[in-house]
C-alpha positions, 0 to 999 in steps of 0.5 A: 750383652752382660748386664750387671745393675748395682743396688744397695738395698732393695726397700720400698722406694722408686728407685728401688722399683726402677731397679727391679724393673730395668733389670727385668726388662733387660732379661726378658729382652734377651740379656744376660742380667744380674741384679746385685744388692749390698743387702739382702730381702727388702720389700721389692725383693722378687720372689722368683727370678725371671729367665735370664736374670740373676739376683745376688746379695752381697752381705750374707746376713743383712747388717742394716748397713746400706753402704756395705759392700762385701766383695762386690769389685771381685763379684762383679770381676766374676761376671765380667760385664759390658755394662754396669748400671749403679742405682741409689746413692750407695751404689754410685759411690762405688761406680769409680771403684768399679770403672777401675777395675774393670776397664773394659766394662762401661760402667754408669752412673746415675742421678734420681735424687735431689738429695746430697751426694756423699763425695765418694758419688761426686768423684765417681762422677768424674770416673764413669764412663758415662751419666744417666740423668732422669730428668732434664733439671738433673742434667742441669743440676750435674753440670753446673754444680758437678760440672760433668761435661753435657756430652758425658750425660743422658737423660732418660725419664723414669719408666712408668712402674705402674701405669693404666691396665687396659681393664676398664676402671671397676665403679664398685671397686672404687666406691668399696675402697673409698668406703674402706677409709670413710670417704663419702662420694661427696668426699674429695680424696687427695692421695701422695704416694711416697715413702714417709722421709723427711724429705718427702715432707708430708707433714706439709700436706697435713699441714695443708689439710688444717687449712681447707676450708671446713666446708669442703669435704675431703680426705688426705690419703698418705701411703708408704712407710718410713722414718718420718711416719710417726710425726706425721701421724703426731702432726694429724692428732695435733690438729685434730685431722685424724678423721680427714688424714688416712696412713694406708701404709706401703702398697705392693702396687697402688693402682687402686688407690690412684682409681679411688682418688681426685687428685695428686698432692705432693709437697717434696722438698727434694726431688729429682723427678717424682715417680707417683707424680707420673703414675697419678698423671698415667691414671688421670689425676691432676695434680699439685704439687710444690716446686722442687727439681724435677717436679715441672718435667712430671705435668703440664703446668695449667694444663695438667696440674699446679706447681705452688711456691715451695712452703705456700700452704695457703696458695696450696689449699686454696688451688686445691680448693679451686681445682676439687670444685669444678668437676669440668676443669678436674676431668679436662686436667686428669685427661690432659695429664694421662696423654702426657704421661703415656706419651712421655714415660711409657715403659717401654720406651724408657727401657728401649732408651737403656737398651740403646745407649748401652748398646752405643756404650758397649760399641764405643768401647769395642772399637776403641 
């Protein structure tokens, strides 16, 4: 198959990665893949191309415009796809433009995001051939606000980006990195991974931090970039935490802050299904998080982690309490969490599942 996947820009979030990596697998398993941005660079740019896979930027030089997108209807024509995947909101409002022009491509939209659909995207919905959901909440949310008929609708989980390495966990490694940041053994490090948007809400788990008890010994590990940075940053000088909040900044891959960490906190108020919440989950942490859509499908609740009342801090900081001081619980909910997550969003089977309905997709379309 010709594989086209559509990104507007390939900066440092989840569903750039899911990006980047679908349309890797999709060359290594064989396929003919291309992998065009409307901007060029970003952070997860690859440096090299892997065999069999093409990437593209559309925009010469990068105009900070994430939503344009100079010849990518004649671009995309040139290639001739039987499949087109469009990731990001940017690149889904486009999916009808695409599905126009080019009848015989199956072209799909997708939904990885709790945010609002500008209207080009909603149309787009109605236009594509078919939908790919990551989460169950997302194909409920696509038919009953966007009224997308279920038949016209997968669901495919993220794949796990960086799960577990088959290495041994390194102790001293561990130990240097919490050493790093000032954490002490005694210290229970809580880590959220995400790109620092307003959405994300991290200024809610700083928040949440003022209000452990003062006796409990912690760190807040906060890693990413973003608009919503400094304010958090503010928030932490505010409240006198500069010492307990730690920013480490973006991470190419953050496997180890996952070995050096407790527990997984997340306090999103958008989602639709959360990628560090699954990693965490591959690399035994439990987790706590608010509700938000998506955000139960990433753990067992009570088993695996705590879903909290969206804006409870004070229910927050008192399960995460609860949970950091009984080391038998934390152990028995980090081992719960990692058998899920490796059952349910293992690479290779979300890859597979790609594979199989563009392969459903493209037969559909030949005998039609």
């Amino acid at each position: 198959m010709k594989i086209l996947v559509v990104q507007d820009y390939l900066r440092s979030g989840g569903t750039e990665r899911q990006s980047v990596l679908l349309a890797t697998a999709f060359a290594q398993a064989g396929h003919d893949t291309h992998l065009v941005t409307f901007r060029p660079g970003g952070a997860l740019q690859p440096e090299k191309a892997t065999s069999g896979l093409t990437l593209t930027s559309l925009q010469r030089r990068d105009s900070k415009l994430d939503w344009w997108a100079p010849g990518l209807i004649r671009h995309a024509g040139s290639i001739a796809p039987d499949i087109v995947l469009c990731m990001g909101r940017m690149a889904n409002s486009y999916g009808g433009s695409l599905q126009k022009a080019l009848p015989k491509a199956a072209i799909i939209s997708t939904l990885r995001t709790g945010k609002s659909l500008p209207w080009t995207f909603r149309r787009s919905l109605r236009r594509t051939r078919h939908v790919i959901a990551n989460s169950r909440a997302a194909h409920d949310h696509l038919t009953a606000e966007h009224k997308i008929a279920s038949d016209h609708i997968s669901v495919i989980a993220n794949a796990l980006v960086f799960g577990p390495t088959d290495e041994p966990t390194d102790s001293n490694a561990r130990a240097l990195l919490r050493q790093k940041h000032g954490a002490t053994a005694q210290d229970h490090v809580l880590l959220c991974v995400a790109m620092f948007r307003p959405e994300k809400n991290q200024i809610a788990l700083v928040e949440m931090a003022s209000r452990l008890p003062t006796d409990f010994p912690y760190q807040l590990w906060l890693a990413g970039e973003g608009s919503a940075l400094n304010a958090c940053r503010k928030k932490a000088n505010e409240l006198s935490l500069n010492d307990r909040v730690k920013f480490l900044g973006w991470l190419n891959d953050p496997r180890p802050l996952y070995a050096a960490a407790d527990l997984a906190v997340h306090a999103s108020k958008r989602e639709s299904l959360s990628n560090f919440l699954i990693e965490a989950q591959a690399h035994g942490l439990p987790a706590v998080a608010c509700v938000a859509r998506g955000i139960d499908e990433t753990f067992i609740d009570g088993e695996s982690g705590h879903l909290i009342p969206a804006g409870d801090m004070d229910t927050f900081s008192k399960t995460v309490t609860a949970v950091c001081q009984n080391p038998k619980i934390l152990r028995a909910m980090g081992e719960r969490g990692r058998e899920n997550a490796l059952a349910q969003f293992s690479s290779d089977a979300q890859i597979k599942a790609h594979l199989d309905l563009f392969l459903k997709l493209a037969s559909l379309d030949s005998t039609a």
